[in-house]
Backbone as JSON Lines, residues from 0, in Angstrom:
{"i":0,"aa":"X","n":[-6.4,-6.25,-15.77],"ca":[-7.55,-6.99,-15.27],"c":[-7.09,-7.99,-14.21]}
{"i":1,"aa":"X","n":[-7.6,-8.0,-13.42],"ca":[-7.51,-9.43,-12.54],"c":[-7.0,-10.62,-12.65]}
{"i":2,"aa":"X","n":[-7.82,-11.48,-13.61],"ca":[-7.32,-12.2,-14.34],"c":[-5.66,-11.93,-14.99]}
{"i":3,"aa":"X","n":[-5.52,-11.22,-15.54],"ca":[-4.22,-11.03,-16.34],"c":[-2.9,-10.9,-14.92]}
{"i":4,"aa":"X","n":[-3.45,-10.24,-14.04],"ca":[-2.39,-10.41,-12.9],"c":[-2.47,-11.74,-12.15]}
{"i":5,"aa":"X","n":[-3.26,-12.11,-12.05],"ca":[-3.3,-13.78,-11.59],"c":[-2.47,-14.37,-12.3]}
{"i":6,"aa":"X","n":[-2.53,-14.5,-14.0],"ca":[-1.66,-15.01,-14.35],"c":[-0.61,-15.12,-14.84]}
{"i":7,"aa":"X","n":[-0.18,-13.62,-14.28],"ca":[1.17,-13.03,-14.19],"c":[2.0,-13.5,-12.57]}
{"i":8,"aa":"X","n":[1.19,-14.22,-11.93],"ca":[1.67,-14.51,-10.29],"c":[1.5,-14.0,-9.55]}
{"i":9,"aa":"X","n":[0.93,-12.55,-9.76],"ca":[0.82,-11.38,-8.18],"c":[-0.32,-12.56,-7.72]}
{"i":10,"aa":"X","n":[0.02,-12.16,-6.07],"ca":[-0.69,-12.55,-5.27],"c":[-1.79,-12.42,-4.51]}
{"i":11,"aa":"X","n":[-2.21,-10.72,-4.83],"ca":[-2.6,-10.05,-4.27],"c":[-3.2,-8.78,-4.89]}
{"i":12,"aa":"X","n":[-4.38,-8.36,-4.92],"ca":[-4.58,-6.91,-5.43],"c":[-4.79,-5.87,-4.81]}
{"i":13,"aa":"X","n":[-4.98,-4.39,-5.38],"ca":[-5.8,-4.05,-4.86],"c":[-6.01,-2.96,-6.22]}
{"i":14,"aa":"X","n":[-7.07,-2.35,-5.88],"ca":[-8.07,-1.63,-6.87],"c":[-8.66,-0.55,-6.02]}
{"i":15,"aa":"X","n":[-8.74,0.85,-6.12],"ca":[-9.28,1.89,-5.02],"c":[-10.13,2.47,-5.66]}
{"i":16,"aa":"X","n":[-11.46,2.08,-4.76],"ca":[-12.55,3.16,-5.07],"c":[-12.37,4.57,-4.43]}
{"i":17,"aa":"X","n":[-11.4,4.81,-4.06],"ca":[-11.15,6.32,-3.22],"c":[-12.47,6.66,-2.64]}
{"i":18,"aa":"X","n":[-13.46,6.72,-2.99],"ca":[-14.65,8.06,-2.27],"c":[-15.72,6.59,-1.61]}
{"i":19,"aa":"X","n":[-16.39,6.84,-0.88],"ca":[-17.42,5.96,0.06],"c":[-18.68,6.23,-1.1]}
{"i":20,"aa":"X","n":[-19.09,7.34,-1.99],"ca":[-20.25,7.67,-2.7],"c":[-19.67,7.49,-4.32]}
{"i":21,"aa":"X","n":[-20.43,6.9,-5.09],"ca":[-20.28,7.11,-6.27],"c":[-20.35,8.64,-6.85]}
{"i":22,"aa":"X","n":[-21.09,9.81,-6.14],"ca":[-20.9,11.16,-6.18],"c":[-20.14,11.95,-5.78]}
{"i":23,"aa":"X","n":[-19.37,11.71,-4.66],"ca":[-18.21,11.78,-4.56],"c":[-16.75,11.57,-5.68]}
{"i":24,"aa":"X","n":[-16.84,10.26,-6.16],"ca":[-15.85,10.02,-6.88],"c":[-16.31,10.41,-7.97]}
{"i":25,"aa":"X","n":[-17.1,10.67,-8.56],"ca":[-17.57,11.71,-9.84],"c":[-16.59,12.78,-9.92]}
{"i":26,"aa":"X","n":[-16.66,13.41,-8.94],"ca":[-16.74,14.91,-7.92],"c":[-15.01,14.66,-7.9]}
{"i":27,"aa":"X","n":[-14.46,13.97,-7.2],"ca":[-12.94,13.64,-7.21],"c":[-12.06,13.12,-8.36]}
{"i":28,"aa":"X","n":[-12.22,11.81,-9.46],"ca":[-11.98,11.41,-10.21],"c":[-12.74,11.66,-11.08]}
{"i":29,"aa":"X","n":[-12.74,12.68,-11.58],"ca":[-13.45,12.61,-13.53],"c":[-13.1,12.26,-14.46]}
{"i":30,"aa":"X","n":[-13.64,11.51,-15.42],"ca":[-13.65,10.41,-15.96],"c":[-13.56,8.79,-16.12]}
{"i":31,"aa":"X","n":[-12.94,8.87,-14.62],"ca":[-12.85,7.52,-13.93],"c":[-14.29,6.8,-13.72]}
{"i":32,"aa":"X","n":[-13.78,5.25,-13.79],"ca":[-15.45,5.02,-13.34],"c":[-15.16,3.93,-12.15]}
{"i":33,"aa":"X","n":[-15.63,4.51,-11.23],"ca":[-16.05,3.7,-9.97],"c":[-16.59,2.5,-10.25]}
{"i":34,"aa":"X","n":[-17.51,2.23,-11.05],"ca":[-18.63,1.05,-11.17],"c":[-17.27,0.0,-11.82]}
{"i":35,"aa":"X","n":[-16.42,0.08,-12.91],"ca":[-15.55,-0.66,-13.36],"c":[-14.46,-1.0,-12.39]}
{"i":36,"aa":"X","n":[-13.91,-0.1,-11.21],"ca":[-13.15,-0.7,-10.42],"c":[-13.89,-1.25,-9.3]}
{"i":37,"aa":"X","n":[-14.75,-1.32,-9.37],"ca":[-15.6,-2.2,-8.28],"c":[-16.03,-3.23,-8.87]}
{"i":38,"aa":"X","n":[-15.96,-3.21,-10.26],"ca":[-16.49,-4.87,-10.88],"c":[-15.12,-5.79,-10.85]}
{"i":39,"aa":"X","n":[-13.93,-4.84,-10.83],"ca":[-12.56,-5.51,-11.16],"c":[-12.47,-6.25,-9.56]}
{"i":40,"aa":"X","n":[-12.81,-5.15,-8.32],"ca":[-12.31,-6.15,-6.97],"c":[-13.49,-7.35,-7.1]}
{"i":41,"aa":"X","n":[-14.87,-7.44,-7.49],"ca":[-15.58,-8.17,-7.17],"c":[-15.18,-9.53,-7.78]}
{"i":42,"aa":"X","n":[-14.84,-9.18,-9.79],"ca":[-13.98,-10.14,-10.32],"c":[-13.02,-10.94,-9.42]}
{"i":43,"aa":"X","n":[-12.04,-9.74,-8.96],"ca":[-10.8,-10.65,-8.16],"c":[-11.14,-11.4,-6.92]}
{"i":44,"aa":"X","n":[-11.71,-11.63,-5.97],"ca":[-12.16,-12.68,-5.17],"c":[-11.62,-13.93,-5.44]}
{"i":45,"aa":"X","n":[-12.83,-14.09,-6.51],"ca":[-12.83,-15.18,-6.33],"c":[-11.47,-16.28,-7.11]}
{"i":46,"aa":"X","n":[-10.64,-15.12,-7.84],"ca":[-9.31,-15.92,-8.37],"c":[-7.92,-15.27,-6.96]}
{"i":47,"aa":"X","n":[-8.35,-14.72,-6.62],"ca":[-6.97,-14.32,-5.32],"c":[-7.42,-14.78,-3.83]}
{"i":48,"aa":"X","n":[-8.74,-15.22,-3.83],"ca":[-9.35,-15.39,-2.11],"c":[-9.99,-14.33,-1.28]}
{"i":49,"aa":"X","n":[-10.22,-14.7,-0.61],"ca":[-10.99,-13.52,0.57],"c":[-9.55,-13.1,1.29]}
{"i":50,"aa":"X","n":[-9.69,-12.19,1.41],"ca":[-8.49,-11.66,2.62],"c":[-7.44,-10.92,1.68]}
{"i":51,"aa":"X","n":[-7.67,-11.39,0.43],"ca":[-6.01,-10.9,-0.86],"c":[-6.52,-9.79,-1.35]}
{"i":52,"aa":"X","n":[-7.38,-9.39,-1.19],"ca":[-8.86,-8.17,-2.33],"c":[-8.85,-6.89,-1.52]}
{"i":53,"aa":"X","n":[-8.16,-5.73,-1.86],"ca":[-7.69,-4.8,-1.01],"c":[-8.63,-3.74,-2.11]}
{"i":54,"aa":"X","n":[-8.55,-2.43,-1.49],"ca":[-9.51,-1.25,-1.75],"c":[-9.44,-0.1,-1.07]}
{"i":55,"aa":"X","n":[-8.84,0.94,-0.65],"ca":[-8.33,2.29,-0.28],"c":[-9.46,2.75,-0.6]}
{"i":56,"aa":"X","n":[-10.36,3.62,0.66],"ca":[-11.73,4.32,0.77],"c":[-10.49,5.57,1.73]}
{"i":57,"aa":"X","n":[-10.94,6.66,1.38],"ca":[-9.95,8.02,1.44],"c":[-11.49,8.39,2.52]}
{"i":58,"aa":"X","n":[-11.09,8.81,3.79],"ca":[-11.9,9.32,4.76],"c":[-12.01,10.42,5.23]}
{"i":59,"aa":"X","n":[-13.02,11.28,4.64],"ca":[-12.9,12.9,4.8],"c":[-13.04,13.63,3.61]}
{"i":60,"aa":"X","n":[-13.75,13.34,3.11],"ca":[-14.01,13.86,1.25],"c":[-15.27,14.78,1.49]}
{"i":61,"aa":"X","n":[-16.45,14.53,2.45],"ca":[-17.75,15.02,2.27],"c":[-18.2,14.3,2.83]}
{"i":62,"aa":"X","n":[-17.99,12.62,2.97],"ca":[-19.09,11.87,3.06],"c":[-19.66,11.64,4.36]}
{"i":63,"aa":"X","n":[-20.77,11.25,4.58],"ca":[-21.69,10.69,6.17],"c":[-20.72,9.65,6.51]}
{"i":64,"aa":"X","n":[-20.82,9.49,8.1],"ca":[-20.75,8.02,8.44],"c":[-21.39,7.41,8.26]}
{"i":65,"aa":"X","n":[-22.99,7.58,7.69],"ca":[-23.48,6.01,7.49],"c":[-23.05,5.88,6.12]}
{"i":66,"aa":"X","n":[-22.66,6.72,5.4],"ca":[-22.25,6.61,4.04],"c":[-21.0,5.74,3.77]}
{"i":67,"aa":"X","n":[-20.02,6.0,4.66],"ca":[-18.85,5.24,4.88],"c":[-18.98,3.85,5.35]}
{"i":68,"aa":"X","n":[-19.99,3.61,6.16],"ca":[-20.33,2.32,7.09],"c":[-21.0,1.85,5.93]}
{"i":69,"aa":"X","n":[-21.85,2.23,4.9],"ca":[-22.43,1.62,3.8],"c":[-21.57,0.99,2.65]}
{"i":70,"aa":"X","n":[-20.35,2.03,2.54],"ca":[-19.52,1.29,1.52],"c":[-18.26,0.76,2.84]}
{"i":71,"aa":"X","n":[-18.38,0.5,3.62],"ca":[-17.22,-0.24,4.06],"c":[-17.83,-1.91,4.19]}
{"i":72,"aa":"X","n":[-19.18,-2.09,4.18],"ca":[-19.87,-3.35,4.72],"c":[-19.76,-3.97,3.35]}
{"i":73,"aa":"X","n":[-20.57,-2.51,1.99],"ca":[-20.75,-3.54,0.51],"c":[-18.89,-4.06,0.51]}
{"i":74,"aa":"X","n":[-18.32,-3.23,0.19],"ca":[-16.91,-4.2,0.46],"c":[-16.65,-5.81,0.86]}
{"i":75,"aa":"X","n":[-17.17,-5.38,2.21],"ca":[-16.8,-6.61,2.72],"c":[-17.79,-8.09,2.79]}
{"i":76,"aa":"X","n":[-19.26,-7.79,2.77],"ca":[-19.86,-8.42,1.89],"c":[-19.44,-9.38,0.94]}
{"i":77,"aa":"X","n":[-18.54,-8.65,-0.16],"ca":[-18.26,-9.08,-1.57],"c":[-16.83,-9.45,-1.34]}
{"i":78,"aa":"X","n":[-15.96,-9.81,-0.1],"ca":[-15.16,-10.34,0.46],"c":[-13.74,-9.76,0.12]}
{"i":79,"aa":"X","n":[-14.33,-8.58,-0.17],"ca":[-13.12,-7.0,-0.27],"c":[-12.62,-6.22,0.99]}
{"i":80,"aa":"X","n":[-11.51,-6.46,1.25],"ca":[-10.9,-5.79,2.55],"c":[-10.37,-4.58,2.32]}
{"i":81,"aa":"X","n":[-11.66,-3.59,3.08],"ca":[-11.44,-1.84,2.55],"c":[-10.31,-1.41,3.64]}
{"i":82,"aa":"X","n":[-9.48,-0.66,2.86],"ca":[-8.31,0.02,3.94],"c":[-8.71,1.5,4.52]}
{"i":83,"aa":"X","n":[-8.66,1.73,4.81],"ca":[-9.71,3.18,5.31],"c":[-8.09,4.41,5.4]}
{"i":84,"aa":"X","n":[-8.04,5.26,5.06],"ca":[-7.06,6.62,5.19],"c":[-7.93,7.4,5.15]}
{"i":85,"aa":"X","n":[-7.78,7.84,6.19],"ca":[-7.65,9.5,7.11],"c":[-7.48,10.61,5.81]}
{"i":86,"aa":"X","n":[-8.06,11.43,5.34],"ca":[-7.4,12.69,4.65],"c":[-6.54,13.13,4.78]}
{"i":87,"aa":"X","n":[-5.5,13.17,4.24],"ca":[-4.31,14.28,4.86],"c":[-4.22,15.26,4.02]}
{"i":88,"aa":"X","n":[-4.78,16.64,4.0],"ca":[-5.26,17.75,2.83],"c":[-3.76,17.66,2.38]}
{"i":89,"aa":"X","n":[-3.53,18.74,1.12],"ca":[-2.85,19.33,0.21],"c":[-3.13,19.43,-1.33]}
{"i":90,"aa":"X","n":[-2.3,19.95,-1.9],"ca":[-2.5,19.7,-3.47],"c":[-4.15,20.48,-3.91]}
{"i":91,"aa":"X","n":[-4.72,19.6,-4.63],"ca":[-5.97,20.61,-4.56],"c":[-7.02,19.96,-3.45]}
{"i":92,"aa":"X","n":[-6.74,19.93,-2.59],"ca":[-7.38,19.62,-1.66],"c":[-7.0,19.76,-0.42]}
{"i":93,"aa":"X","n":[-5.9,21.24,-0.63],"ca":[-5.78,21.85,0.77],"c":[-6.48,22.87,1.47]}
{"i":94,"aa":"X","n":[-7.58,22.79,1.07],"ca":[-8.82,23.52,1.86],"c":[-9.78,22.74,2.79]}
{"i":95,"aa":"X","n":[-9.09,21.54,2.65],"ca":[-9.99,20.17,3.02],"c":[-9.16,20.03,4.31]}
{"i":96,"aa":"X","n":[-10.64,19.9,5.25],"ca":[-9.86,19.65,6.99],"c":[-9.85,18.11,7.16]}
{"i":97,"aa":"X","n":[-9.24,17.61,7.78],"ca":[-8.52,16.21,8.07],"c":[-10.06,15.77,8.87]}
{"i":98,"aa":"X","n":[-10.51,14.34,8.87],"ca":[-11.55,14.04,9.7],"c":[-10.61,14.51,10.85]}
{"i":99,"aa":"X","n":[-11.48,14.4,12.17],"ca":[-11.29,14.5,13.63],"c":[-10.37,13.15,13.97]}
{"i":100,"aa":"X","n":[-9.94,13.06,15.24],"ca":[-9.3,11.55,15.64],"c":[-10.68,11.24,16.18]}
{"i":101,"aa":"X","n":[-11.8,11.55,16.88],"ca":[-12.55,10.98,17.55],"c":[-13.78,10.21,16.33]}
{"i":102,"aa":"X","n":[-13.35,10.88,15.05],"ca":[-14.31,10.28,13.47],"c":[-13.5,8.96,13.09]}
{"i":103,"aa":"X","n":[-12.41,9.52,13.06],"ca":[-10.98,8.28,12.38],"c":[-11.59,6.77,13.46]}
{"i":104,"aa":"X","n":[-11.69,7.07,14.99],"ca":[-11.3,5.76,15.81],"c":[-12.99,5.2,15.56]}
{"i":105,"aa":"X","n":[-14.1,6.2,15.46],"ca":[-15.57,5.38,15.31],"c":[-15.8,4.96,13.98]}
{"i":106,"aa":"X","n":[-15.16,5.3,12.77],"ca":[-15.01,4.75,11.93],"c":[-14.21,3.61,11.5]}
{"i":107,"aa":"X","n":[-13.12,3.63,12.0],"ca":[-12.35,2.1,12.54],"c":[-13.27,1.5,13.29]}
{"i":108,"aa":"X","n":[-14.04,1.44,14.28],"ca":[-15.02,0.24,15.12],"c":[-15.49,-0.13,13.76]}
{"i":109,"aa":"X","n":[-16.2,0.76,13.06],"ca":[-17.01,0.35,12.12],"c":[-16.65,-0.99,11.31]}
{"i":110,"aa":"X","n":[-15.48,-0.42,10.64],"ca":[-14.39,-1.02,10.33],"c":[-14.0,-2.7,10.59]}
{"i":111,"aa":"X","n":[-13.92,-2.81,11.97],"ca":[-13.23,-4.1,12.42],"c":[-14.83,-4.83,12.8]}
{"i":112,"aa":"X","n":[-15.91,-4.18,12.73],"ca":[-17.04,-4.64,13.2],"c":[-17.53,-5.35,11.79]}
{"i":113,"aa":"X","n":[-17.37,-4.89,10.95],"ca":[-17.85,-5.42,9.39],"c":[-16.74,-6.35,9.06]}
{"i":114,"aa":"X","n":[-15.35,-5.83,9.79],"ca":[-14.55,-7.48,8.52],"c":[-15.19,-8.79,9.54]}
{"i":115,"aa":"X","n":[-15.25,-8.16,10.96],"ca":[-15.8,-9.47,11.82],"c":[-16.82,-10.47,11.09]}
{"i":116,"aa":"X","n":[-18.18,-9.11,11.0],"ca":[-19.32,-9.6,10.19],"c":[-18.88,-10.75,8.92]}
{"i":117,"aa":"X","n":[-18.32,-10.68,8.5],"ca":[-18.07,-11.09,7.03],"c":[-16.84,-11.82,7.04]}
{"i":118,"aa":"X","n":[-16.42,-12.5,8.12],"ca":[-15.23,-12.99,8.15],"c":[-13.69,-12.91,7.71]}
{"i":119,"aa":"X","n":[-13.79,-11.76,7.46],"ca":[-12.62,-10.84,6.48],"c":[-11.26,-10.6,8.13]}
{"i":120,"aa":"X","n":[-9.87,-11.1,7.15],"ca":[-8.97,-10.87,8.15],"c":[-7.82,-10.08,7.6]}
{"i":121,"aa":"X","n":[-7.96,-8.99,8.1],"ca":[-6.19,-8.15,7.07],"c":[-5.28,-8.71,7.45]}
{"i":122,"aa":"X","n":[-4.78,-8.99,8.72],"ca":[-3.65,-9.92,9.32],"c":[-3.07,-11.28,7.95]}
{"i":123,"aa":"X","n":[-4.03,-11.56,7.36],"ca":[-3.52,-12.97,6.71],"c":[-2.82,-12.06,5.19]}
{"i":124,"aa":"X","n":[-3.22,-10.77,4.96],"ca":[-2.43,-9.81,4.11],"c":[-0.86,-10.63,4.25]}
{"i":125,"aa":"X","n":[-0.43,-10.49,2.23],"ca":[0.55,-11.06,2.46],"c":[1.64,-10.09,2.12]}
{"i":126,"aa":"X","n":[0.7,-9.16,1.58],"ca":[1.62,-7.41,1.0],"c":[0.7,-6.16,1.54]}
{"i":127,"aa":"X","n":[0.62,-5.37,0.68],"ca":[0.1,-4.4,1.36],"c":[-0.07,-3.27,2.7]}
{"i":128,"aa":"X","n":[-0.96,-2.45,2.92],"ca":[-1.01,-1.97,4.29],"c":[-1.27,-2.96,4.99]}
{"i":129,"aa":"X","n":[-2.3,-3.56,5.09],"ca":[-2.23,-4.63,6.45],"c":[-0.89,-5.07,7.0]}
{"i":130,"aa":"X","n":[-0.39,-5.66,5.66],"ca":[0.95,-6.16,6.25],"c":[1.93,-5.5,6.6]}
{"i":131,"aa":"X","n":[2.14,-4.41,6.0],"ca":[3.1,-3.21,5.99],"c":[2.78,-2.69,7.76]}
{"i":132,"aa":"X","n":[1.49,-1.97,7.96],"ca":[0.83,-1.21,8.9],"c":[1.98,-0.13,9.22]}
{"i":133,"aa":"X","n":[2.61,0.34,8.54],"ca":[3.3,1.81,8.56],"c":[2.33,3.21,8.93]}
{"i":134,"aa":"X","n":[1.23,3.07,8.32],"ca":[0.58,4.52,8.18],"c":[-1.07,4.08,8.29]}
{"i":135,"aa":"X","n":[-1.67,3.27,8.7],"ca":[-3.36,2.75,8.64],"c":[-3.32,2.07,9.94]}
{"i":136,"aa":"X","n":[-4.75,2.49,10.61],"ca":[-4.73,1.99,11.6],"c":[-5.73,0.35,11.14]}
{"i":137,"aa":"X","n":[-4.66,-0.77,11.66],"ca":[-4.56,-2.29,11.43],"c":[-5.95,-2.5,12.53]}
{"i":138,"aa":"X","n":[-7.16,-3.21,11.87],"ca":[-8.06,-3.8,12.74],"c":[-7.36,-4.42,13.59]}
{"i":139,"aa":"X","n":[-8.12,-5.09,15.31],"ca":[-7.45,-5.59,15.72],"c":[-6.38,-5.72,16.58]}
{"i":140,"aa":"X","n":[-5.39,-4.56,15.84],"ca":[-4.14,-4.42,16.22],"c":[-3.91,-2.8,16.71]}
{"i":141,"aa":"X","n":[-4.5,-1.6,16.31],"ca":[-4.6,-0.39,16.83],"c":[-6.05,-0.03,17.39]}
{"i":142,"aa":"X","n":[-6.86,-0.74,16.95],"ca":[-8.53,-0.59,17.6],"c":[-8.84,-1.19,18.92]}
């Protein structure tokens, strides 16, 4: 829980809703429940800060862009900084085509347009992809 890593010292979380749709992650994670790891980032806020509250949304499952732009805003809204990855098929999900680069870069606007909205900064990341930026394209900094 949140709590219990707070007061273990991590600094930082993160918690992945993987899919942009709660039907989706049905569909991907069975038995998992979406609604509980989304109560856990909403929990963590407010004991780690805005900017510390991380969340991996997997891009290229099925979903719409407004579907994605819908769960990238509730995110950030609730002062959760969604990391967005590209599909990269295999495993059982090598029948699955990679979004486009021209989906990946309008979904990043999306992206850096909502942490704007909501005052959300990955840069102040003190672990993680933001900070890492090995493999995610960094608001800001690749947009």
């Amino acid at each position: 829980t949140p709590f219990r890593l707070k007061s273990a010292g991590v600094s930082e979380v993160k918690f992945n809703l993987e899919t942009a749709t709660d039907h989706l992650f049905s569909v991907m994670c069975p038995g998992l429940s979406r609604g509980e790891a989304f109560a856990a980032l909403c929990d963590a806020v407010p004991l780690f800060g805005r900017n510390h509250v991380f969340s991996n949304i997997i891009l290229g499952l099925g979903e719409s862009d407004e579907e994605m732009a819908g769960c990238i805003e509730n995110l950030c809204q609730n002062g959760i900084i969604p990391v967005i990855r590209p599909l990269t098929p295999g495993g059982d999900l090598a029948d699955f085509q990679p979004p486009e680069p021209s989906r990946i870069l309008r979904i990043a606007g999306i992206h850096e347009e909502m942490l704007q909205k909501y005052g959300l900064d990955p840069g102040a990341a003190l672990t993680m992809c933001p900070a890492c930026t090995g493999c995610d394209l960094i608001p800001w900094r690749d947009t």
